[in-house]
C-alpha positions in Angstrom: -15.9 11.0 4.7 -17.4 9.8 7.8 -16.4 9.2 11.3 -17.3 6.7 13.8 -20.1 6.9 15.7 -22.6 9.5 16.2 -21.1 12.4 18.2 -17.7 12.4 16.2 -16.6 16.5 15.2 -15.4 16.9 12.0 -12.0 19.6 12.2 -12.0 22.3 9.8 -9.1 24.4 8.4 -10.2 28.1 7.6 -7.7 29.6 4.7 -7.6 32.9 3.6 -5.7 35.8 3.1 -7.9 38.2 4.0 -8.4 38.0 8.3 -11.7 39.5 8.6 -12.8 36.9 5.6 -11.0 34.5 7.8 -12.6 35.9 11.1 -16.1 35.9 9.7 -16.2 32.2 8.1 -14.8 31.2 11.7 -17.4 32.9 13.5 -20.7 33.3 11.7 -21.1 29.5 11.3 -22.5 27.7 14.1 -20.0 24.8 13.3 -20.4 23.2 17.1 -23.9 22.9 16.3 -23.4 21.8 13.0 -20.9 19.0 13.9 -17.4 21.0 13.3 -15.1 22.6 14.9 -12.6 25.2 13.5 -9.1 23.6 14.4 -7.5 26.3 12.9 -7.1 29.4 10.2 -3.8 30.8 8.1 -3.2 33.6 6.1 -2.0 31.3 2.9 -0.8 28.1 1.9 2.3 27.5 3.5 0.6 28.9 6.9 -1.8 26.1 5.9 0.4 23.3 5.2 2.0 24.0 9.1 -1.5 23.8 10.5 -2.3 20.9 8.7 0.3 18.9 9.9 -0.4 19.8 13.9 -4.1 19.1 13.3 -5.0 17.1 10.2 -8.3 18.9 9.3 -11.3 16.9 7.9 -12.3 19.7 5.9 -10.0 22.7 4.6 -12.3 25.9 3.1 -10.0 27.9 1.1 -9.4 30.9 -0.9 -7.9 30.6 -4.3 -6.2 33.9 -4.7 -3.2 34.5 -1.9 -0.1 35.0 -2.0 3.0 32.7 -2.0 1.6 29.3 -2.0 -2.2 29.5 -3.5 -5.3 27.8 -3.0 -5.2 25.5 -5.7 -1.3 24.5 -4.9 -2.3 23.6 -1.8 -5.3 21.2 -2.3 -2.8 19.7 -5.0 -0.1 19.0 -2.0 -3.2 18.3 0.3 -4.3 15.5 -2.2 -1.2 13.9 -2.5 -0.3 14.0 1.2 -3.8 14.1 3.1 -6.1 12.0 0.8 -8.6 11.7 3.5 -9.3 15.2 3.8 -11.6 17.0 1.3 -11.1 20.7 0.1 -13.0 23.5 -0.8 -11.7 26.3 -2.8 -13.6 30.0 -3.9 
């Protein structure tokens, strides 16, 4: 994964189902600083999926365990349809 040239941000995707997980990971990082920028959280998968298509993260941090669609399904789908963008699941 890398972008061109020096200054490029990478976009990262926030998933959870739990909002002040979501709210914490989103604010406790000093992503600017490190080169990100959160383009965006959801509350599951299929939240995700919608984001993902507006933004088209670098980087999606997720949560296994949610409901409806869950953290593995999605980096499947993400795989097939985004392979540029790498996921990371706890």
């Amino acid at each position: 994964m890398s972008k061109e040239g020096c200054s490029s941000i990478y976009k990262v995707l926030i998933v959870d189902d739990e909002h002040i997980i979501r709210e914490s990971l989103a604010e406790s990082i000093p992503w600017q600083r490190l080169g990100f920028q959160v383009s965006g959280t959801a509350a599951n998968g299929n939240e995700a999926l919608a984001c993902i298509k507006k933004v088209v993260p670098d980087i999606i941090i997720t949560d296994v365990k949610m409901h409806g669609m869950d953290g593995i399904q999605l980096c499947r789908i993400v795989k097939q349809q985004y392979p540029d963008t790498k996921n990371y699941y706890s």
